[in-house]
C-alpha positions in Angstrom: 0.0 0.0 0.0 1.0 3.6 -0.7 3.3 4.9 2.3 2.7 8.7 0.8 -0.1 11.5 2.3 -1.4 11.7 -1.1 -1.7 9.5 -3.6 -3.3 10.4 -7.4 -6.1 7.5 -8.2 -5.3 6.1 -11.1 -6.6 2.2 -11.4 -6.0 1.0 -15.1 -9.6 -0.4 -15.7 -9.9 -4.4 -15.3 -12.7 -4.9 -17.7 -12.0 -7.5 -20.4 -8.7 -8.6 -18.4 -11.1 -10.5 -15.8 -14.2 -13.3 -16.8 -17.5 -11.4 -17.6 -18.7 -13.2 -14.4 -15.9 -11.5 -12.3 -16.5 -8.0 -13.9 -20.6 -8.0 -13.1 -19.5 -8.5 -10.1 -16.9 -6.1 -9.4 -19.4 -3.9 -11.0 -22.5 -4.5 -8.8 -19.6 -4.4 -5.5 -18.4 -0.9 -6.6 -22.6 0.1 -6.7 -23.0 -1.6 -3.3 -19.9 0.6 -1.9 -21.2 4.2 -3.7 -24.8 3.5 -1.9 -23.4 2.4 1.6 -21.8 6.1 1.1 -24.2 7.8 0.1 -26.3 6.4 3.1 -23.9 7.2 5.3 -22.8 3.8 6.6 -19.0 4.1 6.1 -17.3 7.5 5.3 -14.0 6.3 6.0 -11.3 3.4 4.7 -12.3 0.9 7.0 -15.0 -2.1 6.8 -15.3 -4.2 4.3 -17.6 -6.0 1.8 -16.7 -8.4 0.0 -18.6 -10.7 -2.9 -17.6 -14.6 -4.5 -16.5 -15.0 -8.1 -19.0 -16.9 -9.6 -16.9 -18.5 -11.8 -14.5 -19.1 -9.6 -15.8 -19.6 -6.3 -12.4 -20.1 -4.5 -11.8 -16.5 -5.3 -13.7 -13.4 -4.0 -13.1 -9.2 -4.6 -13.4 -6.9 -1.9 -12.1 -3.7 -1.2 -8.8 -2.9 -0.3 -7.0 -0.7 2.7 -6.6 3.2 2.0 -9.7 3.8 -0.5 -12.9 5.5 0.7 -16.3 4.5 -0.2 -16.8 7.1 -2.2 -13.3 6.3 -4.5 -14.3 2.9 -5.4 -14.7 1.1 -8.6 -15.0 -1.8 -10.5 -11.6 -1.6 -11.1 -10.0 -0.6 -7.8 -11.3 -4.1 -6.0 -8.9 -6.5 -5.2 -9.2 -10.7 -6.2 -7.9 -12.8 -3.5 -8.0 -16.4 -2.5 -9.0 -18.6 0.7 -5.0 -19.0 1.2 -3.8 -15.4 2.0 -3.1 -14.3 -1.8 -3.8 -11.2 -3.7 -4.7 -11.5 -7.1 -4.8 -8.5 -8.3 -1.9 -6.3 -9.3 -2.4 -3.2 -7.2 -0.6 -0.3 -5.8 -3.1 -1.5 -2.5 -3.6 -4.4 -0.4 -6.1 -5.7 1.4 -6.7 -5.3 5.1 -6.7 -8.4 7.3 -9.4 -7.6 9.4 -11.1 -8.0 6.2 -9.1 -10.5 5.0 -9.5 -13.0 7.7 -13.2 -13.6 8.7 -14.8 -12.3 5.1 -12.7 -15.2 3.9 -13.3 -17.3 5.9 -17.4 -17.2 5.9 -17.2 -17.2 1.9 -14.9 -20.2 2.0 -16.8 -22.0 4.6 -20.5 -21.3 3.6 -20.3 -22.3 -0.4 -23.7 -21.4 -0.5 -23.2 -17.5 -0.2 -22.0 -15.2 -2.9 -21.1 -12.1 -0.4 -20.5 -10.6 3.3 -21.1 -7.0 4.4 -19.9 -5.3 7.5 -20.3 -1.6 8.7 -20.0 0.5 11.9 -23.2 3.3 11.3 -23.5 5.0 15.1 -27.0 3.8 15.2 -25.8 0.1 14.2 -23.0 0.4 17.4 -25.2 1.5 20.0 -27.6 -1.2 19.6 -25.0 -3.4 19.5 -23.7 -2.3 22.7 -27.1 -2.8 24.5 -27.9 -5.8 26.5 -31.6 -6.7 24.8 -30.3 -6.0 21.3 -32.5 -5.5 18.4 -36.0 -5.3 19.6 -39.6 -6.1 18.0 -40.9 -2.7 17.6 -42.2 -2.6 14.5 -43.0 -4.6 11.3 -39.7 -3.9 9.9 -37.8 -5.1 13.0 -40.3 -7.9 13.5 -39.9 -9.8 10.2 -36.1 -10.0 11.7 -36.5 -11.2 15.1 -35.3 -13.9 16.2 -33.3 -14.5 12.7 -30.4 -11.8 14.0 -27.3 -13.6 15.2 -24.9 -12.2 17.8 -21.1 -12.7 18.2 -19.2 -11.3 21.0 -16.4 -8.9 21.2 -13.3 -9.8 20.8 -11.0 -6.7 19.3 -10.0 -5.9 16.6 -11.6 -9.1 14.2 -8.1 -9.4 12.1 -7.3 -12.3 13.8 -7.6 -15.9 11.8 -8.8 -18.0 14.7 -11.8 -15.7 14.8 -13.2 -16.8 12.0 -14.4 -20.1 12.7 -16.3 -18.6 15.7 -17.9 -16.0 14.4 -19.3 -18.5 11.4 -20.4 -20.8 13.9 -22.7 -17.6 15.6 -23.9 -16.9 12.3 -25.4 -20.5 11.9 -28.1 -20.3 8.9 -28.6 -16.8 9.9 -28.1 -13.8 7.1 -27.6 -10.8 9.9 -25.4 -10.6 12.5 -25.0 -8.3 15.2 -21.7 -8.0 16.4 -22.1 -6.7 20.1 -19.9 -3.6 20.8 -19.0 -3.5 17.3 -20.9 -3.3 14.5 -23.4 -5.3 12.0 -22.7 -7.9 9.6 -24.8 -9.7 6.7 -24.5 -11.9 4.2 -26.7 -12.9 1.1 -27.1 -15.5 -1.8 -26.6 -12.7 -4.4 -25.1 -8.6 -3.4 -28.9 -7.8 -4.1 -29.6 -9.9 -0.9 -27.1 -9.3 1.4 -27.3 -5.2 1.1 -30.9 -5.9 1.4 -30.7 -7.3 4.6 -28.0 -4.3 5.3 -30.3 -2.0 4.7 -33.4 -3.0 6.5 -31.1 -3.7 9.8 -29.2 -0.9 9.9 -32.9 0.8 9.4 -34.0 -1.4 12.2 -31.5 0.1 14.5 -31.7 3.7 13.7 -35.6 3.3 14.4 -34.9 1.9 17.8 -31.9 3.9 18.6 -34.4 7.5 17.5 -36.9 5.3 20.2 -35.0 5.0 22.7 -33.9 8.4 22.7 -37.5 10.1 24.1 -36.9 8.4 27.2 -40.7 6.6 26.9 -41.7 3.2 27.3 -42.5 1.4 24.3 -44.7 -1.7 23.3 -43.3 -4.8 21.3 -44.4 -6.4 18.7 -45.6 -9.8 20.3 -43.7 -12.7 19.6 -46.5 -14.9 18.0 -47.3 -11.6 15.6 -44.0 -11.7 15.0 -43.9 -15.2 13.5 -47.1 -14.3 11.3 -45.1 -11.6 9.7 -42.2 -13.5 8.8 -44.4 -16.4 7.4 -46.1 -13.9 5.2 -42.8 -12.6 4.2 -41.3 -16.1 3.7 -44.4 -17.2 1.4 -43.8 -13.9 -0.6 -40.2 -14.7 -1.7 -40.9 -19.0 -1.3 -36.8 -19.2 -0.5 -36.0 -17.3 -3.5 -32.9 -14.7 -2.5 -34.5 -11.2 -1.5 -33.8 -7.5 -2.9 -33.8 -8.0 -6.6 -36.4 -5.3 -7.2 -34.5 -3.0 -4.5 -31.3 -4.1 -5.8 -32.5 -2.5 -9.6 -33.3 0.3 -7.7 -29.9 0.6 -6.4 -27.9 0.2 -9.5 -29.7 3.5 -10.7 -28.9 5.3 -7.9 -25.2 4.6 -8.2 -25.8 5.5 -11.8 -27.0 8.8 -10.8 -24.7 9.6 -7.7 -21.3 8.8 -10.3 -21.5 6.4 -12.9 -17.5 6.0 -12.4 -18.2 3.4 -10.5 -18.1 1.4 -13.1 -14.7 2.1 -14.2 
């Protein structure tokens, strides 16, 4: 990585040097990065998503250390494998925070295609309360009891981490990691910032609640099921947020269609 206080961006562009497979995805990554930003989920270099080749699922991209949110593109992400190696020639390297435990839920859940971790305040300060998320609405309903939690531990760079925080996740796509931040994964990039989306919502609903100091009323846990079985026979196990996810890639479009580059 650069050692330098500034460095000119100037990432020759990958497309038709990587599979058409690999590019679609760089490209929908570099669209799920420009959102997150524009959301305000990560206006710094740190946290990480990260996304599975499809035609070569031993690989994945995700971005690397000393790029903001805003900066990436198709381009700029970085192909690694499940042994430690970059892929990709680049003036950047990846982090191994994000290294260690995105690898290591992509390589041990074949069945996922990406991973997503952020810090938003409203994200930390539920994570740092002792309940968690509650059901207090129909958005926050529809995810309880389907939220997994994984203690702290510091800074989640180290290797043997990995294996626990998969085994917290379970079958679960969300994750709340507690003092820390939140975590999902997905089947496709549409469904894993999906499920972003609606808990990071989820949090900055309750964390606005808890803020006026009144009592509140849950969502009862048998209404709760009701809700998630009508949201279950909507999408009959078919991978959620490809309408939303169309929605997203025009917004990118809109924000700075460089993320394509």
């Amino acid at each position: 990585m650069p050692d330098t206080a500034y460095v000119e961006l100037n990432t020759p562009s990958l497309e038709g040097q990587v599979s058409e497979a690999e590019w679609e995805t760089r490209v929908n990554l570099a669209a799920a990065f420009r959102v997150a930003y524009h959301f305000g989920w990560n206006q710094t270099i740190l946290n990480h998503f990260s996304a599975r080749v499809p035609d070569a699922p031993d690989h994945f991209v995700m971005n690397p250390q000393g790029l903001g949110w805003h900066e990436i593109t198709a381009s700029s992400l970085i192909t690694a494998d499940f042994k430690g190696n970059d892929l990709t020639t680049s003036d950047y390297r990846l982090a191994p925070a994000g290294r260690n435990f995105h690898g290591a839920i992509l390589d041990a859940r074949r069945d996922l295609a990406c991973v997503m971790h952020v810090h938003p305040k409203a994200a930390i300060v539920i994570s740092a309360t002792k309940e968690g998320l509650l059901p207090i609405d129909q958005s926050s309903s529809m995810l309880w009891g389907r939220i997994a939690y994984h203690e702290f531990e510091g800074l989640a760079q180290e290797a043997e981490e990995g294996p626990r925080i998969i085994e917290d996740l379970g079958d679960n796509l969300m994750m709340i990691m507690q003092n820390h931040g939140v975590l999902t994964v997905g089947h496709t990039i549409a469904e894993g910032f999906a499920m972003l989306h609606t808990l990071v919502s989820c949090c900055e609903t309750q964390t606005q609640l808890m803020a006026t100091g009144r009592d509140f009323t849950l969502v009862p846990e048998d209404v709760c099921k009701v809700t998630q079985a009508q949201l279950d026979a909507r999408y009959q196990n078919r991978p959620r947020g490809e309408l939303e996810w169309a929605m997203y890639r025009r917004l990118a479009e809109r924000l700075d269609p460089s993320y394509k580059d």
